[in-house]
KEVO-591246 format. One record per atom (N, C-alpha, C): residue number from 1; residue in three letters; chain; x, y, z. Coordinates in Angstrom, 1 decimal. Example, Ala and Ser with C-alpha at 12.3 -4.5 7.8 and 13.67 -1.06 7.14 Angstrom:
<rs>
- 1	ALA	A	13.2	-5.7	7.8
- 1	ALA	A	12.3	-4.5	7.8
- 1	ALA	A	13.2	-3.3	7.8
- 2	SER	A	12.8	-2.2	7.1
- 2	SER	A	13.7	-1.1	7.1
- 2	SER	A	12.9	0.0	7.9
</rs>
This chain:
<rs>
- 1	UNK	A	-53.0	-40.6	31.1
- 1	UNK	A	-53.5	-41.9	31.6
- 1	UNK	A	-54.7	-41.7	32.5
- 2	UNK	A	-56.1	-42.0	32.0
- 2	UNK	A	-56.9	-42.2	32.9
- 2	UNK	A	-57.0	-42.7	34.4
- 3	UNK	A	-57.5	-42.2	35.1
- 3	UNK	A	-57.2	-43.1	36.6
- 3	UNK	A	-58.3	-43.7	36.9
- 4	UNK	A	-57.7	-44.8	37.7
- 4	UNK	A	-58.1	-46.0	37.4
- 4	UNK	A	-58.9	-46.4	39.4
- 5	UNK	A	-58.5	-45.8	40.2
- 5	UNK	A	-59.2	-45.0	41.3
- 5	UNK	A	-61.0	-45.2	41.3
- 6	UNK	A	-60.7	-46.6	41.9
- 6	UNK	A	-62.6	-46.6	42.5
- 6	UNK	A	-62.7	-46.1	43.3
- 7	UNK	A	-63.7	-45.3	43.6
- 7	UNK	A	-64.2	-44.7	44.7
- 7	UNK	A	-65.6	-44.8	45.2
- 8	UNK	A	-66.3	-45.1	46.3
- 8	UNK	A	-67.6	-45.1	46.8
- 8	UNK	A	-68.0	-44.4	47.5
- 9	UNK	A	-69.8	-44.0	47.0
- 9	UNK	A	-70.1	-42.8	47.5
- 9	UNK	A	-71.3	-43.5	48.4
- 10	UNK	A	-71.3	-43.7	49.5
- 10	UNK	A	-72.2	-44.5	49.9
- 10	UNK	A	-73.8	-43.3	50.8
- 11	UNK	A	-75.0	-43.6	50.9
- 11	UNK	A	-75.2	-43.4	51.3
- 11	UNK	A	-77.0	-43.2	51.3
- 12	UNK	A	-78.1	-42.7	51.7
- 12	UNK	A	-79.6	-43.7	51.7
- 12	UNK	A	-80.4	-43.4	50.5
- 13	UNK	A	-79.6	-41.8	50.2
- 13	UNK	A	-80.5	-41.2	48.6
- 13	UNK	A	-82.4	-41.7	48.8
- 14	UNK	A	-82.3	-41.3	49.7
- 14	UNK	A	-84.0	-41.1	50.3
- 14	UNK	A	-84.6	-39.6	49.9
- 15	UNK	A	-85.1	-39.3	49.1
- 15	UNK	A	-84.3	-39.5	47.7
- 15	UNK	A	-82.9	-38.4	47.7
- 16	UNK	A	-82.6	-38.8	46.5
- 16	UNK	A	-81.3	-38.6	45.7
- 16	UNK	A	-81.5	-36.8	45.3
- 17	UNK	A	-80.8	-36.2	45.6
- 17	UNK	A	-81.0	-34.3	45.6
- 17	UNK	A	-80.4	-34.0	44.8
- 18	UNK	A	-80.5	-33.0	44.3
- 18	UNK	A	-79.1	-32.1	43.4
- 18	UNK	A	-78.3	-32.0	44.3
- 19	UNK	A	-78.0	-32.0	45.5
- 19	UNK	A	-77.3	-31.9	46.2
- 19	UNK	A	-76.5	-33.7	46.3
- 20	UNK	A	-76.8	-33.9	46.1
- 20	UNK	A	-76.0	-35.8	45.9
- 20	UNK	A	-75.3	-36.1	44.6
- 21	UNK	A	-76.4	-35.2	43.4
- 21	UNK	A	-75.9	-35.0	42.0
- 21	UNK	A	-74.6	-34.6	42.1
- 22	UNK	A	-74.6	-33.2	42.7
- 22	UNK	A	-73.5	-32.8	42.5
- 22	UNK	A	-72.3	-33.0	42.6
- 23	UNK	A	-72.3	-34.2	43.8
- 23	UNK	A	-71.0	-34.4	44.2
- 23	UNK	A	-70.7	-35.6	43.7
- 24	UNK	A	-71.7	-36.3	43.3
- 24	UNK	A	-71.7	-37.8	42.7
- 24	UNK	A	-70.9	-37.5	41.1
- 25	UNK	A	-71.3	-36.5	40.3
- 25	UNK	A	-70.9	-36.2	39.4
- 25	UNK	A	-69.2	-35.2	39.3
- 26	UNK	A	-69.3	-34.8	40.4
- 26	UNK	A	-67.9	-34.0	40.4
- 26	UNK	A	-66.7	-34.8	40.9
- 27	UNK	A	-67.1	-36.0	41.8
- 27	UNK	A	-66.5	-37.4	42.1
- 27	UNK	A	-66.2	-38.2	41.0
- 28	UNK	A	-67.4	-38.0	39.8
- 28	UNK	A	-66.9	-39.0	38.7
- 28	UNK	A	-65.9	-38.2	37.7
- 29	UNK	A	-66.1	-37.3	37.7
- 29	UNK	A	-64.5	-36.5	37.2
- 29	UNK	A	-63.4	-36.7	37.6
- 30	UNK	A	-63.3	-37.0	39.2
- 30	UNK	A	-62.1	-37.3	39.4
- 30	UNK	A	-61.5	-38.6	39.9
- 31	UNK	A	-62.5	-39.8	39.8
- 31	UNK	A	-62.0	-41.1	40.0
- 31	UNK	A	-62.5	-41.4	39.0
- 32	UNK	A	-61.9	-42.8	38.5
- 32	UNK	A	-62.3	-43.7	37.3
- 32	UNK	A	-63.4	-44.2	36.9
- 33	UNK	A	-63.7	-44.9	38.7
- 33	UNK	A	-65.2	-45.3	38.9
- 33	UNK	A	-66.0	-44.6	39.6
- 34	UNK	A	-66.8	-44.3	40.1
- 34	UNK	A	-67.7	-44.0	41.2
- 34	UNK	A	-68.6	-45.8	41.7
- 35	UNK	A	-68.3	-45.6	42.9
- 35	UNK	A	-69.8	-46.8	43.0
- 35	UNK	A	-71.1	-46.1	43.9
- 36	UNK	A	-71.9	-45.6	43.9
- 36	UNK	A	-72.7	-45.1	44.5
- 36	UNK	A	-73.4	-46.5	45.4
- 37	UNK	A	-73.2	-46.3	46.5
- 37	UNK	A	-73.9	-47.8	47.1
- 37	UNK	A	-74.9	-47.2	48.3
- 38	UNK	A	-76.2	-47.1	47.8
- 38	UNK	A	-77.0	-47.3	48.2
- 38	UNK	A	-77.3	-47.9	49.0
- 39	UNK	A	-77.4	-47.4	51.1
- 39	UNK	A	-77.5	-47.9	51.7
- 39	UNK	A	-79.4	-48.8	52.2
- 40	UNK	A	-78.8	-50.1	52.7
- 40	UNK	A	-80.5	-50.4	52.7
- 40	UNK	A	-81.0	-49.6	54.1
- 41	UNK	A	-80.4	-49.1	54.7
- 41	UNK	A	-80.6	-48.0	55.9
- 41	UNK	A	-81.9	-48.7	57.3
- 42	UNK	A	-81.3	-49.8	57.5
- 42	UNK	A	-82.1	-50.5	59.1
- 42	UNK	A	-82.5	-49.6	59.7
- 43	UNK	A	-81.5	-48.7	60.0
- 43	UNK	A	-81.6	-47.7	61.3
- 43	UNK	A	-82.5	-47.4	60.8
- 44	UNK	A	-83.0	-46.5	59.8
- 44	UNK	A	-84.1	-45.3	59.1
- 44	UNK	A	-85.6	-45.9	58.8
- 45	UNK	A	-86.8	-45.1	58.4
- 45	UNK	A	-87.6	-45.7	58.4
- 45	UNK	A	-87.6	-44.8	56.5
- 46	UNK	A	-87.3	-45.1	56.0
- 46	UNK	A	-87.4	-44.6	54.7
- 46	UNK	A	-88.4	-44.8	54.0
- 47	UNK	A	-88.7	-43.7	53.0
- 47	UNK	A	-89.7	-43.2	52.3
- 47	UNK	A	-89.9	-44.2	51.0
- 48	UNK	A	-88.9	-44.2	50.4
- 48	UNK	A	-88.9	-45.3	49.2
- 48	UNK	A	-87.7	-46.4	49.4
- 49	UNK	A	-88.7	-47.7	49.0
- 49	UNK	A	-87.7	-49.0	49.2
- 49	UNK	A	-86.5	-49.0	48.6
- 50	UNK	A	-85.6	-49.9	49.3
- 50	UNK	A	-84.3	-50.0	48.5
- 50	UNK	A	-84.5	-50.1	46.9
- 51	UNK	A	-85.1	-50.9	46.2
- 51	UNK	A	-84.8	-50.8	45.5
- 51	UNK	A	-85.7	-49.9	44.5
- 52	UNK	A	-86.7	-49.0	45.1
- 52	UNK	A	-87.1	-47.8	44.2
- 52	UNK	A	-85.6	-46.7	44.7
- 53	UNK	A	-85.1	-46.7	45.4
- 53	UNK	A	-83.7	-45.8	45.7
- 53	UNK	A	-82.8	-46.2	44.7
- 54	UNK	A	-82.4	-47.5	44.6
- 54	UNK	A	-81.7	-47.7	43.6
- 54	UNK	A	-81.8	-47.3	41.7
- 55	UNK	A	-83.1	-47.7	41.6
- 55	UNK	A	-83.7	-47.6	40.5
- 55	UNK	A	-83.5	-45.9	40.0
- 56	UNK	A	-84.0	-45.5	41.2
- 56	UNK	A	-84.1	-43.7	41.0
- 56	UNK	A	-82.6	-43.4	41.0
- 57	UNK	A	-81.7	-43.6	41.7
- 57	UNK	A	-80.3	-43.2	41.7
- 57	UNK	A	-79.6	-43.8	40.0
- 58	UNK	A	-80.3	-45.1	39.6
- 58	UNK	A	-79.5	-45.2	38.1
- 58	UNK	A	-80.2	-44.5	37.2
- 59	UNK	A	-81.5	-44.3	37.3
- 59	UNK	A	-82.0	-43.6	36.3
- 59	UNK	A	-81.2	-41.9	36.3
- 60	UNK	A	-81.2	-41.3	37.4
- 60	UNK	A	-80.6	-40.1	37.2
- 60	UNK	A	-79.1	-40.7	36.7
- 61	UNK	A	-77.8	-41.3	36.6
- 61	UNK	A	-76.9	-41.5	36.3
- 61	UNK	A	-76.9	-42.0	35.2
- 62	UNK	A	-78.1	-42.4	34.5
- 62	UNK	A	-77.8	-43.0	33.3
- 62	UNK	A	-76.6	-43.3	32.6
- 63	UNK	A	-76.7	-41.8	32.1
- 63	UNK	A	-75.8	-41.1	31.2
- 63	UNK	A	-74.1	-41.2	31.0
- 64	UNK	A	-73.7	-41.4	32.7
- 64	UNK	A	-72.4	-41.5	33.1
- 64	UNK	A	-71.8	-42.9	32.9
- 65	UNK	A	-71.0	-43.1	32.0
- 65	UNK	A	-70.3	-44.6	32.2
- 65	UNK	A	-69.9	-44.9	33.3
- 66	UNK	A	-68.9	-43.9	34.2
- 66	UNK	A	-68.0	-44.5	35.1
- 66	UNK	A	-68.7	-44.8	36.6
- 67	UNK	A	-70.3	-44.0	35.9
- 67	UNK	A	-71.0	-44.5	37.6
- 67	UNK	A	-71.8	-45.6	37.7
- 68	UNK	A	-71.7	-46.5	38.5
- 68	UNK	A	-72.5	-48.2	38.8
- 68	UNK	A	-73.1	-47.4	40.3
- 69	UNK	A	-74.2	-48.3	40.4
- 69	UNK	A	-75.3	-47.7	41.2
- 69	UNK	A	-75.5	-49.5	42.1
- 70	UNK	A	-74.9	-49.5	43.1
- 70	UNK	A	-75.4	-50.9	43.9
- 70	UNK	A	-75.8	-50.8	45.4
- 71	UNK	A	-76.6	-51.9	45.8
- 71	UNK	A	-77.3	-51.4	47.3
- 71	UNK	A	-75.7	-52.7	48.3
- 72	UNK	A	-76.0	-52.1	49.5
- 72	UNK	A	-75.2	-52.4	50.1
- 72	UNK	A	-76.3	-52.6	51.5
- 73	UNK	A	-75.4	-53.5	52.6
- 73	UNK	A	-76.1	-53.8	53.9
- 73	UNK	A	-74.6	-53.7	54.8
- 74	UNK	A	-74.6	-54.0	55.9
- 74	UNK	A	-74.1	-54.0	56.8
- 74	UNK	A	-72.3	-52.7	56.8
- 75	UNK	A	-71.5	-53.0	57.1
- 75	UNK	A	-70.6	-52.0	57.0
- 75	UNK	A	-70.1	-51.4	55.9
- 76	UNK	A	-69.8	-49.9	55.6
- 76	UNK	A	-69.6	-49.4	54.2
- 76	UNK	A	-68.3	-50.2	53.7
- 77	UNK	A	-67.9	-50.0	55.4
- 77	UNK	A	-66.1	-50.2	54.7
- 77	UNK	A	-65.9	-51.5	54.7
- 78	UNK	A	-66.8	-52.9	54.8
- 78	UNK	A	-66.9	-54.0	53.5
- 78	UNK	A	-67.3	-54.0	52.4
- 79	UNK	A	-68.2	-52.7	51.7
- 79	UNK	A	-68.4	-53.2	50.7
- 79	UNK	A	-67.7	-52.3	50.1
- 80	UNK	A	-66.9	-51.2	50.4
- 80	UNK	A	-65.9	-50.8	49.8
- 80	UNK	A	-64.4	-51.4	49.4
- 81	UNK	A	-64.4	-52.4	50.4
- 81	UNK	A	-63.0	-53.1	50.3
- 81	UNK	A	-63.4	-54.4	49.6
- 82	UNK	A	-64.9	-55.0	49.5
- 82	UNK	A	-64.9	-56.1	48.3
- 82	UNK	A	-65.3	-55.5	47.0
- 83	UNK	A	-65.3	-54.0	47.0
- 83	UNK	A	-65.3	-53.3	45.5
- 83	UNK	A	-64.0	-53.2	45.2
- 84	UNK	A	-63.1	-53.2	46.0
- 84	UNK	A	-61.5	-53.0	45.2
- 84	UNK	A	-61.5	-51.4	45.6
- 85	UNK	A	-62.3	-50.4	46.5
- 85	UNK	A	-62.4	-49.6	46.0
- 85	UNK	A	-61.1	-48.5	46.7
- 86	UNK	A	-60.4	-47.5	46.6
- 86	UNK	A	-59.7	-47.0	46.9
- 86	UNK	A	-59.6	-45.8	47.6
- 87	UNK	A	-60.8	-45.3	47.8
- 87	UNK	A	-61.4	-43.8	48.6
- 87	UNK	A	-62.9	-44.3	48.5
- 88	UNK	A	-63.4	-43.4	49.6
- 88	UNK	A	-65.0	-43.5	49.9
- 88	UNK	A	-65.1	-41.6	49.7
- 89	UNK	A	-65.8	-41.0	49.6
- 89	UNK	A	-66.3	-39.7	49.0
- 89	UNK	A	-67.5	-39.8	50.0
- 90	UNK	A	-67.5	-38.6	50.4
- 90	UNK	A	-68.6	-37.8	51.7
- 90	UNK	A	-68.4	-36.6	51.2
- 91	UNK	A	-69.8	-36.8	51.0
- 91	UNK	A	-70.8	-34.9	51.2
- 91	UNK	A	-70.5	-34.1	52.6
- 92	UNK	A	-70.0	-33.2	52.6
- 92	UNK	A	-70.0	-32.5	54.0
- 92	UNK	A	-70.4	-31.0	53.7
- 93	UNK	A	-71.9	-30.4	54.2
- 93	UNK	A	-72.7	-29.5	53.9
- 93	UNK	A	-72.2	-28.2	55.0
- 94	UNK	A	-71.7	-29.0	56.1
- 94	UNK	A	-71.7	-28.1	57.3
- 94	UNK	A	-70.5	-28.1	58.2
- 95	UNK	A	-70.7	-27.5	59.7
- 95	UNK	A	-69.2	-27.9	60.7
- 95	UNK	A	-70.3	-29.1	61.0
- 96	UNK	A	-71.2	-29.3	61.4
- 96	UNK	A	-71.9	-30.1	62.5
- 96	UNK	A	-72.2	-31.4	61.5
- 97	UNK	A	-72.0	-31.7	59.9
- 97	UNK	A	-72.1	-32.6	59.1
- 97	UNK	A	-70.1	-32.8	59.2
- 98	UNK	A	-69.2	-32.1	59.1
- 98	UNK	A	-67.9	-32.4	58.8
- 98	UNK	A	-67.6	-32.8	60.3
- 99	UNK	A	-67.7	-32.7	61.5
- 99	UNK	A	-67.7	-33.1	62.9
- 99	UNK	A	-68.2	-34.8	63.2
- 100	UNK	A	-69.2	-35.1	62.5
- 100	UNK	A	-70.1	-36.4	62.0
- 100	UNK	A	-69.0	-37.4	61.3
- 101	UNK	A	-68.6	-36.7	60.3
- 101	UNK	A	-68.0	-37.4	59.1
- 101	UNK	A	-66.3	-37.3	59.3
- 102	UNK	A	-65.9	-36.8	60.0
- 102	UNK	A	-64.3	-36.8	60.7
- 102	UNK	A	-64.1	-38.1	61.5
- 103	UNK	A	-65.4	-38.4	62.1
- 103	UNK	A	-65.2	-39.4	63.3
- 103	UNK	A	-65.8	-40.5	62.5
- 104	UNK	A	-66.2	-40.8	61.3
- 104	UNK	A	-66.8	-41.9	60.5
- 104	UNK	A	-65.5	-42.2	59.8
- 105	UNK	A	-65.1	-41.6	59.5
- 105	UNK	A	-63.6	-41.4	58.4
- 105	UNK	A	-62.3	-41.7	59.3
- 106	UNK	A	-62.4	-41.0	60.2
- 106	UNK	A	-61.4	-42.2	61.5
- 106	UNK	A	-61.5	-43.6	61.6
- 107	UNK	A	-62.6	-43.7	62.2
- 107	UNK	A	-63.2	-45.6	62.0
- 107	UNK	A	-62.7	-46.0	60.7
- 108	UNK	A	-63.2	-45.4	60.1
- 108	UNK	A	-63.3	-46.2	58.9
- 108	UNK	A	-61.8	-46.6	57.9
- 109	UNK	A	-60.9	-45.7	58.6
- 109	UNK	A	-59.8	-46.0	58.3
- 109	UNK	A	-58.9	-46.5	59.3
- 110	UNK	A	-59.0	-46.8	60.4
- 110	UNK	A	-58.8	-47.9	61.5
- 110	UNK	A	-59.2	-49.0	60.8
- 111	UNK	A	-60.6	-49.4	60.4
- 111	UNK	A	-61.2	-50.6	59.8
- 111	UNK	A	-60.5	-50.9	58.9
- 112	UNK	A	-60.2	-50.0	57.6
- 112	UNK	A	-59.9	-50.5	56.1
- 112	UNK	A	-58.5	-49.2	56.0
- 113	UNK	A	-57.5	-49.3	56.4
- 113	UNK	A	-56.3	-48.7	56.3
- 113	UNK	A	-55.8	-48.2	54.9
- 114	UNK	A	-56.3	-48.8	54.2
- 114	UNK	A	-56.2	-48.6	52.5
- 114	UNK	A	-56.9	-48.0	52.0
- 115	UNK	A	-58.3	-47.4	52.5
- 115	UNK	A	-59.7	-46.9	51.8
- 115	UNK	A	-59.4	-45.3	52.5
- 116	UNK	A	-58.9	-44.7	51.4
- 116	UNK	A	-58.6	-43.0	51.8
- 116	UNK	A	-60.4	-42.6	51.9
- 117	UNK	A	-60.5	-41.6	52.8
- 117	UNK	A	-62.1	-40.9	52.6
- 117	UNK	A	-61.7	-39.3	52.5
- 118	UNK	A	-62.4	-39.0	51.0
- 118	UNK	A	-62.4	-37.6	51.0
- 118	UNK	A	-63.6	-37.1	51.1
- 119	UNK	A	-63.3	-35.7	51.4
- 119	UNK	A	-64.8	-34.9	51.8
- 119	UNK	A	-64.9	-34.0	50.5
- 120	UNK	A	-66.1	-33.7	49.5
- 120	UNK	A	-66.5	-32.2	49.4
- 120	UNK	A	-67.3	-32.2	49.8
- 121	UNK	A	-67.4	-30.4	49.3
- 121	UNK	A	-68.5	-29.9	49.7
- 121	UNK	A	-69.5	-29.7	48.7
- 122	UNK	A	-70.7	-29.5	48.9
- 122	UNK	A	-71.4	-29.2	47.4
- 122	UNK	A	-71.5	-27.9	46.9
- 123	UNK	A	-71.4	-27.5	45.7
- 123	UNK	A	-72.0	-26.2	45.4
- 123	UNK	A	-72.9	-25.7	45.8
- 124	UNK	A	-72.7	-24.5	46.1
- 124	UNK	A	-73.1	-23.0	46.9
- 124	UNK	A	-74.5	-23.2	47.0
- 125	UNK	A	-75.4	-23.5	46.1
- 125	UNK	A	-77.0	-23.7	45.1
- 125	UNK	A	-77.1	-24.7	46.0
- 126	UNK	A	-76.7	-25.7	46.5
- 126	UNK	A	-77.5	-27.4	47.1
- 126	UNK	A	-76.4	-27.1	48.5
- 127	UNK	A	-76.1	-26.3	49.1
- 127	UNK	A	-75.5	-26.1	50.5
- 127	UNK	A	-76.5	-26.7	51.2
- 128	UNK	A	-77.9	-26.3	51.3
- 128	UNK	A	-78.9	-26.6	51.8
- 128	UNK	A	-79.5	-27.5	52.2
- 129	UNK	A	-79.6	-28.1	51.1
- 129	UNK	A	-80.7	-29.7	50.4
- 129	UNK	A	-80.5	-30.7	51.5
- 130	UNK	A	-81.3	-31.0	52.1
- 130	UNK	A	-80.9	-32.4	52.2
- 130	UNK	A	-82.4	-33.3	52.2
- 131	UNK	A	-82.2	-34.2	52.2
- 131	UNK	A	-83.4	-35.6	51.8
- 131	UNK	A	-84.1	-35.5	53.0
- 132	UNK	A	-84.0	-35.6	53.8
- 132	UNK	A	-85.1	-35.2	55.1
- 132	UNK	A	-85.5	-33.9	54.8
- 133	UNK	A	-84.9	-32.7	54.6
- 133	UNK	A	-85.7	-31.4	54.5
- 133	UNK	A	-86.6	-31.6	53.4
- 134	UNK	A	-86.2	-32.6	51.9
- 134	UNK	A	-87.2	-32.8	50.6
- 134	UNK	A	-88.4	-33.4	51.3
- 135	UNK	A	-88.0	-34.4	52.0
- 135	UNK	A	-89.1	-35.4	52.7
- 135	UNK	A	-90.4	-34.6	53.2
- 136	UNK	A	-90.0	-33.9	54.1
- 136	UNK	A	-90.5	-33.5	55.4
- 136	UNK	A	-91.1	-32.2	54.4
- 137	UNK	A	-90.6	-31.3	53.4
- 137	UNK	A	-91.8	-30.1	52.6
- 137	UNK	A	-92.5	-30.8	51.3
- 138	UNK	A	-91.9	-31.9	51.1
- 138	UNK	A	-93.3	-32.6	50.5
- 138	UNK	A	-94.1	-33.1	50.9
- 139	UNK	A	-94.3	-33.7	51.9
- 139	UNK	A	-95.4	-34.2	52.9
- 139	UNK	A	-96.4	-33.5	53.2
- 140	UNK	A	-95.9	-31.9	53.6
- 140	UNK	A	-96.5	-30.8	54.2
- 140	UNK	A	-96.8	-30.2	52.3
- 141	UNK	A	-97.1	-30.5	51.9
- 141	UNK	A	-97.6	-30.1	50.5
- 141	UNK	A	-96.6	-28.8	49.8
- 142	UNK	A	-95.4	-28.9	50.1
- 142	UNK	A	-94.4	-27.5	49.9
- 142	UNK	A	-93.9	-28.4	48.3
- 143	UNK	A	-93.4	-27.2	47.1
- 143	UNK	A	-92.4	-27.4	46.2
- 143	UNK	A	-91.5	-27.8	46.6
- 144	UNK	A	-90.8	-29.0	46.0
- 144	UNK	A	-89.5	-29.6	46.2
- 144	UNK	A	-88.8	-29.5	44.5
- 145	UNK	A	-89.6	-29.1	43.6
- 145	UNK	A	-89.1	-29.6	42.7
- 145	UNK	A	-87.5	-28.5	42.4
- 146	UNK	A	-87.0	-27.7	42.6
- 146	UNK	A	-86.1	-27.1	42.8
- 146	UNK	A	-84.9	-27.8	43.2
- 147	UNK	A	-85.1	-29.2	44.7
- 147	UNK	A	-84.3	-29.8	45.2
- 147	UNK	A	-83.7	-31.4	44.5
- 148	UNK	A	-84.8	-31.5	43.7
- 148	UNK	A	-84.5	-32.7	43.1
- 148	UNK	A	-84.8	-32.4	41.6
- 149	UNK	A	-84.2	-33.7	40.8
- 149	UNK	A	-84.3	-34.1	39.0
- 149	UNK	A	-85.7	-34.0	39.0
- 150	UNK	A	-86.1	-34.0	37.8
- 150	UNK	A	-87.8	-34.3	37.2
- 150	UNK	A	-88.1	-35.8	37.9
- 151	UNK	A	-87.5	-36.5	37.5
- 151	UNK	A	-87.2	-38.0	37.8
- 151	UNK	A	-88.0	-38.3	39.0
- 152	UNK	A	-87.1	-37.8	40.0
- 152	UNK	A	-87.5	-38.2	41.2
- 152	UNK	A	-88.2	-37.4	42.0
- 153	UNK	A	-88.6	-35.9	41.3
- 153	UNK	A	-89.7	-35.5	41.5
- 153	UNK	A	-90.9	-36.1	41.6
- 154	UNK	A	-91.1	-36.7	40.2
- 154	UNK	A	-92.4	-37.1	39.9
- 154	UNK	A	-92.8	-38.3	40.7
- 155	UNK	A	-91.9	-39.1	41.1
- 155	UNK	A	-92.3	-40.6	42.0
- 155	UNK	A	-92.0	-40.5	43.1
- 156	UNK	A	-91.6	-38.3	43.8
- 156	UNK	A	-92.0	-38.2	45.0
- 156	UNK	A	-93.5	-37.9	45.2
- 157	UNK	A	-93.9	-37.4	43.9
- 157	UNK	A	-95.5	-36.7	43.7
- 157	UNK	A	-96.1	-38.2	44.2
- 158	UNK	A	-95.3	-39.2	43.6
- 158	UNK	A	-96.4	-40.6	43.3
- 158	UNK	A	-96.7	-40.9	44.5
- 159	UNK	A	-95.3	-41.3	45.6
- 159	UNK	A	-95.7	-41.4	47.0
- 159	UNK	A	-96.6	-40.8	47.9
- 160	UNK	A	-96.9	-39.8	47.5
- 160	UNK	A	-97.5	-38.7	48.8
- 160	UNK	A	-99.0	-39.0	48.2
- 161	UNK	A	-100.0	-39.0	49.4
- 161	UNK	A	-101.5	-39.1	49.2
- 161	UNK	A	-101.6	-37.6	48.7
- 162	UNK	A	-103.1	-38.0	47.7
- 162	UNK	A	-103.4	-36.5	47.2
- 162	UNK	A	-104.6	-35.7	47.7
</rs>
């Protein structure tokens, strides 16, 4: 019996890493759905608009049926609970990322008692990665292409003055 287990992977994908691949994809093995929700991120001053984040997050997922790719605003754990969704999925790279995301995952199940939050971790290769580190060595004219798809390589190349 397939399971039937939505799960949301929320989060700014400024941009989207192998390291977000990986877990996005290892998440869709084991829930039915994935929803990747794409935060519009107030706090942040981000690099590409919501909806070039989005755009870039479905283009890399193409391929996968069980993954839907939507932007979200205000609390995760509403639009997890008007997705029907039944776990939220967190990347946790580190202790000082798992310390972060313990106390998000408390709230967040105070708020939505029903919405389990699991953590991985990512494979050993994208321990590393994260979207500020891509940000911040592209800027500074460094290879990123190692950290990200071709995809979103290329329309990091586009952003950056030449």
């Amino acid at each position: 019996m397939p399971n039937s287990v939505i799960a949301v992977f929320p989060g700014t994908f400024d941009p989207i890493t192998l390291g977000h691949q990986d877990l996005i994809r290892r998440s869709a093995a084991l829930f039915g759905t994935v929803i990747v929700a794409v935060a519009a991120a107030h706090h942040k001053k981000t690099m590409f608009t919501l909806d070039e984040r989005v755009a870039l997050v479905r283009e890399v997922f193409a391929s996968l049926n069980n993954v839907q790719v939507e932007r979200f605003t205000g609390l995760v754990r509403d639009f997890a609970v008007s997705q029907g969704a039944g776990a939220m999925v967190r990347g946790v790279r580190s202790v000082t990322d798992f310390d972060y995301e313990a106390q998000l995952a408390g709230m967040n199940k105070a708020l939505a008692p029903d919405v389990e939050t699991v953590f991985l971790t990512p494979d050993s290769r994208y321990q590393f990665i994260s979207s500020t580190l891509v940000r911040e060595i592209a800027t500074l004219k460094g290879d990123v292409s190692p950290f990200v798809a071709p995809v979103v390589h290329a329309r990091l190349m586009d952003k950056l003055p030449t």
